[in-house]
C-alpha positions, 0 to 999 in steps of 0.5 A: 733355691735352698741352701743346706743348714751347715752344723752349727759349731762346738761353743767355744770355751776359752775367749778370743781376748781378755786382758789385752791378750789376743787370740792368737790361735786355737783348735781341738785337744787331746790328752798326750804325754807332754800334756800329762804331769806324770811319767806316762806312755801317749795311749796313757794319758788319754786313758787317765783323762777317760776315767776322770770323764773327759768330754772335750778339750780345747787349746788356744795361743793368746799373744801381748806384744812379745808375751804369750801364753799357752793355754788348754781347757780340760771339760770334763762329765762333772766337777768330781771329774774335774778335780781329779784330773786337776789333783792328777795334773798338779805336781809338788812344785806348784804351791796354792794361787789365789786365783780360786778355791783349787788353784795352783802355780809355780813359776812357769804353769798354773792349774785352775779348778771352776766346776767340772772345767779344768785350764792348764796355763803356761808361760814366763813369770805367771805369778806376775800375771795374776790380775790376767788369769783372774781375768781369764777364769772369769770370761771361762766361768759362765762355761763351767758346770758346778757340783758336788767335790769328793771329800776323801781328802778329808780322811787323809792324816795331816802328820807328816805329810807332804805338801800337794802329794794328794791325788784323787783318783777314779780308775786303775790307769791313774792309780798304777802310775801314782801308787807303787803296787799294780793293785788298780785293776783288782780295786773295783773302780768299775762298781763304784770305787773311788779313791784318794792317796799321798805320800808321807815321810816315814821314818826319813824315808817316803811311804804311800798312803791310799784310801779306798771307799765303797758303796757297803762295808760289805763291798770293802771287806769282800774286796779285802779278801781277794786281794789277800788272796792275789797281793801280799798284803799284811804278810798273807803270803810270806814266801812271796818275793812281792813287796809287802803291802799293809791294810785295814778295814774302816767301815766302808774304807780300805786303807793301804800302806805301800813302802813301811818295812814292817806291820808296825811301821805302817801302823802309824799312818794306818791308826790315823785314819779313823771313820766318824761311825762305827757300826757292827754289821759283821758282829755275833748279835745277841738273842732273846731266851724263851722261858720253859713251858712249865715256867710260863704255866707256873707264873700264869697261875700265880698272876691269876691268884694275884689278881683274885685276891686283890678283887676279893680284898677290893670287894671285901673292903668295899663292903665293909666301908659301906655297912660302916657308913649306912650304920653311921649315917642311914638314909644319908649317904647310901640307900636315900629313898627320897632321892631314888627313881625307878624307870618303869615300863608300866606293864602293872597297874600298881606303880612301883615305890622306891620305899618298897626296896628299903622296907619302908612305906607302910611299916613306917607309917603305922 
């Protein structure tokens, strides 16, 4: 008899026990609107965890005598995802724990960041709980899938800005519900847009700060144009009703502005916002002018009589140093017969005699 091999089950990512707390339930998770930190419709919520690259989640009670904690793991394709969807879901009211690098906590919810993982914990008094959940994120770290983190947050400008207000974002369903211009759709996140935006107080009032990157400058100023065309941006359609939206180009960034009254307004956050390079692929470049046909004829001819007078004067001078030296000191230093040999074929049976080149020989002997 054969027994048929039943599918072996999802490896669980939240424990059974830690801490004294025991497993009281657990199950599948969808993403939905009360799990969502923003204002959102049921269908928008899952959007918003697709584009951050949601794989699988997964939901668990743990009880501790009349204590209980509710807590939801969020896996995600890889850590970049991860901290978008825990930027997404952190909220204003929830300062930094010590629990890891990005973590945080109010009173009653606590977030955690470790690699592409994402727990989103709620209870009573959590910040009482500490030791529990570093408990926890360790039983859950051998689950986690480290990698690489954005670094855009770093472009951010530190004046004036509002605490825990940065979001990470990597797709128009996210951004529509966190920046007041429906731009998402028109940004490109399908060619490799990926963007970070916060809030800012400007002039007593809240204005949006968003950066957008791009693989080219090329991209980022293409993309610049259309939304010109279709969006107010920097007064490009003055008659429109549309609320105004500011913008510039840095290199591969766009920078936008959304809630400043006027270009001068926006232009303090948008002058704070610089690139460490600057490049001037779109700049007229310079070009090399050949000299005429005459002028290239004209200068060979003087460098060949140049260079014929200096052979002439070397040849010259050369002469000269040797008569002086053979009148001054003959047979010593040039023509020294005594120190002369000829290679000779011997096609003569007369030898040849080095004396015979310098007139002497017989003449001397007689």
């Amino acid at each position: 008899m054969i027994a048929a091999a039943s599918p072996a089950p999802t490896q669980s990512i939240l424990p059974l026990s830690f801490s004294k707390w025991t497993q009281n339930s657990r199950g599948p998770f969808t993403p939905s609107a009360s799990s969502s930190s923003q204002a959102t419709a049921p269908d928008q919520a899952m959007s918003v965890a697709k584009e951050y690259g949601f794989l699988s989640g997964e939901h668990a009670t743990y009880v501790r005598g009349s204590d209980s904690l509710e807590v939801t793991a969020y896996r995600m394709k890889d850590a970049s995802g991860g901290y978008g969807e825990y930027s997404y879901l952190r909220t204003p009211d929830m300062p930094h724990a010590n629990l890891s690098e990005h973590s945080s906590m109010s009173r009653d919810r606590a977030l955690i960041l470790d690699g592409n993982l994402v727990l989103d914990i709620r209870g009573r008094d959590l910040s009482k709980m500490q030791p529990d959940l570093t408990s926890l994120l360790a039983a859950v770290k051998p689950h986690a899938e480290q990698g690489i983190l954005p670094n855009l947050e770093n472009d951010l400008p530190t004046k004036d800005f509002i605490e825990r207000t940065d979001h990470y974002v990597l797709g128009p369903y996210a951004l529509n519900q966190l920046f007041p211009v429906s731009i998402g759709e028109r940004l490109g996140f399908s060619q490799g847009a990926e963007a970070e935006l916060a809030r800012y107080r400007l002039d007593g009032r809240q204005a949006t700060l968003l950066i957008v990157d791009y693989p080219t400058p090329q991209a980022a100023l293409t993309r610049l144009r259309d939304l010109q065309r279709q969006f107010n941006v920097n007064d490009s359609q003055k008659s429109s009703a549309a609320a105004a939206l500011y913008a510039k180009r840095v290199l591969t960034m766009l920078v936008f502005v959304a809630g400043a009254k006027s270009q001068a307004e926006a232009n303090v956050l948008l002058s704070q916002v610089q690139s460490g390079t600057e490049v001037t692929w779109n700049e007229p470049s310079w070009s090399v002018t050949e000299p005429s046909i005459g002028t290239m004829i004209v200068g060979t001819i003087i460098g060949t009589g140049i260079i014929c007078l200096f052979a002439l004067i070397s040849g010259l001078a050369f002469g000269g140093v040797r008569l002086v030296v053979k009148r001054a000191l003959p047979n010593k230093v040039f023509d020294r017969s005594d120190q002369l040999q000829i290679l000779q074929l011997g096609l003569s049976s007369k030898p040849i005699k080095a004396e015979d080149f310098y007139g002497m020989g017989t003449n001397q002997q007689s």
